[in-house]
PLY file of the C-alpha trace (Angstrom):
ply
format ascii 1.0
element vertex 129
property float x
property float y
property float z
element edge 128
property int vertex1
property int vertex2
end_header
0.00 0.00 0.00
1.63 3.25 -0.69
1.24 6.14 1.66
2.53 9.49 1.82
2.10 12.09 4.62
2.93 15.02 5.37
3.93 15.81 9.19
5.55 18.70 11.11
2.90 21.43 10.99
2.27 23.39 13.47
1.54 27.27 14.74
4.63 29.43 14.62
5.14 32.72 15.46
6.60 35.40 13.02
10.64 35.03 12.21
10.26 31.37 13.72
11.31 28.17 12.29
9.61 25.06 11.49
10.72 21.45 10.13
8.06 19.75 7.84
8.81 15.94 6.66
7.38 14.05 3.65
6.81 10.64 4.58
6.85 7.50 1.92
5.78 4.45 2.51
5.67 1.88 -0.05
8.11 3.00 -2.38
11.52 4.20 -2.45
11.36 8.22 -2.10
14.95 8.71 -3.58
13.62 7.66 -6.95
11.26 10.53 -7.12
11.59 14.20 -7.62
9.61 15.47 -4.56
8.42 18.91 -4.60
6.58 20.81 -1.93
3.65 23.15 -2.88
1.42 25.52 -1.05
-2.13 26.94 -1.22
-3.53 29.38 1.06
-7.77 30.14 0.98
-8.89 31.54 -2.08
-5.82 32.06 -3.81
-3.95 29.78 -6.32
-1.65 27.00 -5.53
2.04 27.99 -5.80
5.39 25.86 -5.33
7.66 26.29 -2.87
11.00 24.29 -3.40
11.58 20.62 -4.50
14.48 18.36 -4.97
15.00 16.51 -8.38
15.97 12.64 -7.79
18.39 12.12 -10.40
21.28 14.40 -8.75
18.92 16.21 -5.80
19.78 19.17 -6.88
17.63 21.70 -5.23
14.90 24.58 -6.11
13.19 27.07 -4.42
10.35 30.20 -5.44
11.45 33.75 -5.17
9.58 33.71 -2.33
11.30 31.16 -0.02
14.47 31.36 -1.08
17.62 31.84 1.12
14.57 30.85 3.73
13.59 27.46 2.97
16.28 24.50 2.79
14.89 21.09 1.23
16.98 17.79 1.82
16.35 14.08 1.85
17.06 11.92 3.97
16.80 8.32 2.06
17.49 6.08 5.41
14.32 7.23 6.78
12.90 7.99 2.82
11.65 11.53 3.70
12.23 14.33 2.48
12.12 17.41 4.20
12.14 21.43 4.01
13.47 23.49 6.57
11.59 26.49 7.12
13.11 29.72 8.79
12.26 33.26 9.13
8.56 32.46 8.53
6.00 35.32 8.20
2.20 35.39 8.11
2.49 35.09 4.34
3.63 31.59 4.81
0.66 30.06 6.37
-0.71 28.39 3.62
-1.27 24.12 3.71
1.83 22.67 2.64
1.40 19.96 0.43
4.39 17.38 -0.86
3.90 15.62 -4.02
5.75 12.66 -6.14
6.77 12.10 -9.56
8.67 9.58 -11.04
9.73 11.31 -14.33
12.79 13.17 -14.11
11.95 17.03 -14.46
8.38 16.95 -13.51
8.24 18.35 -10.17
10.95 21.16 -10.72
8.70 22.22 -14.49
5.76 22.06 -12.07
6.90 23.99 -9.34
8.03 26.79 -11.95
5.26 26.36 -14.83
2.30 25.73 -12.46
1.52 22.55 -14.15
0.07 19.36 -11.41
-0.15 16.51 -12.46
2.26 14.37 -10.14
2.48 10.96 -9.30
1.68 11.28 -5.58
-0.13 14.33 -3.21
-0.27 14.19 0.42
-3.18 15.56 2.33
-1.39 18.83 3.46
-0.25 19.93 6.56
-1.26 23.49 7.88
1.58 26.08 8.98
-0.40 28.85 11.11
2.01 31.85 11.79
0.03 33.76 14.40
1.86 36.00 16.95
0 1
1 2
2 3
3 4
4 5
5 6
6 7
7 8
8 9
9 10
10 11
11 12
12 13
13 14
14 15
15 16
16 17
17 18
18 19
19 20
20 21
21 22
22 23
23 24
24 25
25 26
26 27
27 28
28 29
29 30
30 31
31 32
32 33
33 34
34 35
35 36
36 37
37 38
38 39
39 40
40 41
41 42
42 43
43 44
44 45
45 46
46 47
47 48
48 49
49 50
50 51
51 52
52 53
53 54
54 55
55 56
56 57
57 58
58 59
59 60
60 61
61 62
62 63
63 64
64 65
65 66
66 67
67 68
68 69
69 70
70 71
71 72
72 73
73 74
74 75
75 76
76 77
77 78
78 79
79 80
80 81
81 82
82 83
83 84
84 85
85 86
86 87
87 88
88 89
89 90
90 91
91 92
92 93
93 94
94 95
95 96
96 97
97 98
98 99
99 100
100 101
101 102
102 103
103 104
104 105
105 106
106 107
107 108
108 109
109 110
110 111
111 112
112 113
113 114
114 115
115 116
116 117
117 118
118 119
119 120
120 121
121 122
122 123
123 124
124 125
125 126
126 127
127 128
């Protein structure tokens, strides 16, 4: 059965710091290009940074770069971004998604095009003083 979840949400204050972690279950994460996307209420869904699986090279939005840092870790086959300096801006969901095809997660995150192999549920990131 293959499962992916997101976990590591939480409320944060402004200029905080928060750890989110994809989870896979099922299948080998390292093989995929994982990206992580977010969507607040009634605006559109935008990408945040992803990691490609051929060389995990990394790749982040204007807007969480020199923020955000996403790495795997393929013991525990997460993979995981590393949020810092977080403002109310950031509070949309958080989703992680999947692909197996080389390039479609880092064209998706960039073009607004997805279709991915996998979506988790989301995970919400409140930042509330």
């Amino acid at each position: 059965q293959v499962q992916r979840v997101e976990a590591g949400g939480g409320m944060v204050q402004p200029g905080g710091s928060l750890r989110l972690s994809c989870v896979a279950s099922g299948f080998p994460l390292h093989y995929y290009g994982v990206g992580w996307f977010r969507q607040a209420p009634v605006k559109e869904r935008e990408g945040g940074s992803c990691i490609s699986s051929s060389d995990s090279n990394t790749y982040y939005a204007d807007s969480v770069k020199g923020r955000f840092t996403i790495s795997r870790d393929n013991a525990k086959n997460t993979v995981s971004p590393q949020m810092t300096s977080l403002h109310p801006e950031d509070t949309p969901i958080y989703h992680c998604a999947a692909d197996l095809t080389a390039g479609t997660v880092v064209h998706g995150m960039y073009q607004g095009h997805y279709a991915m192999d996998y979506w988790g549920q989301g995970t919400p990131v409140p930042v509330s003083s």
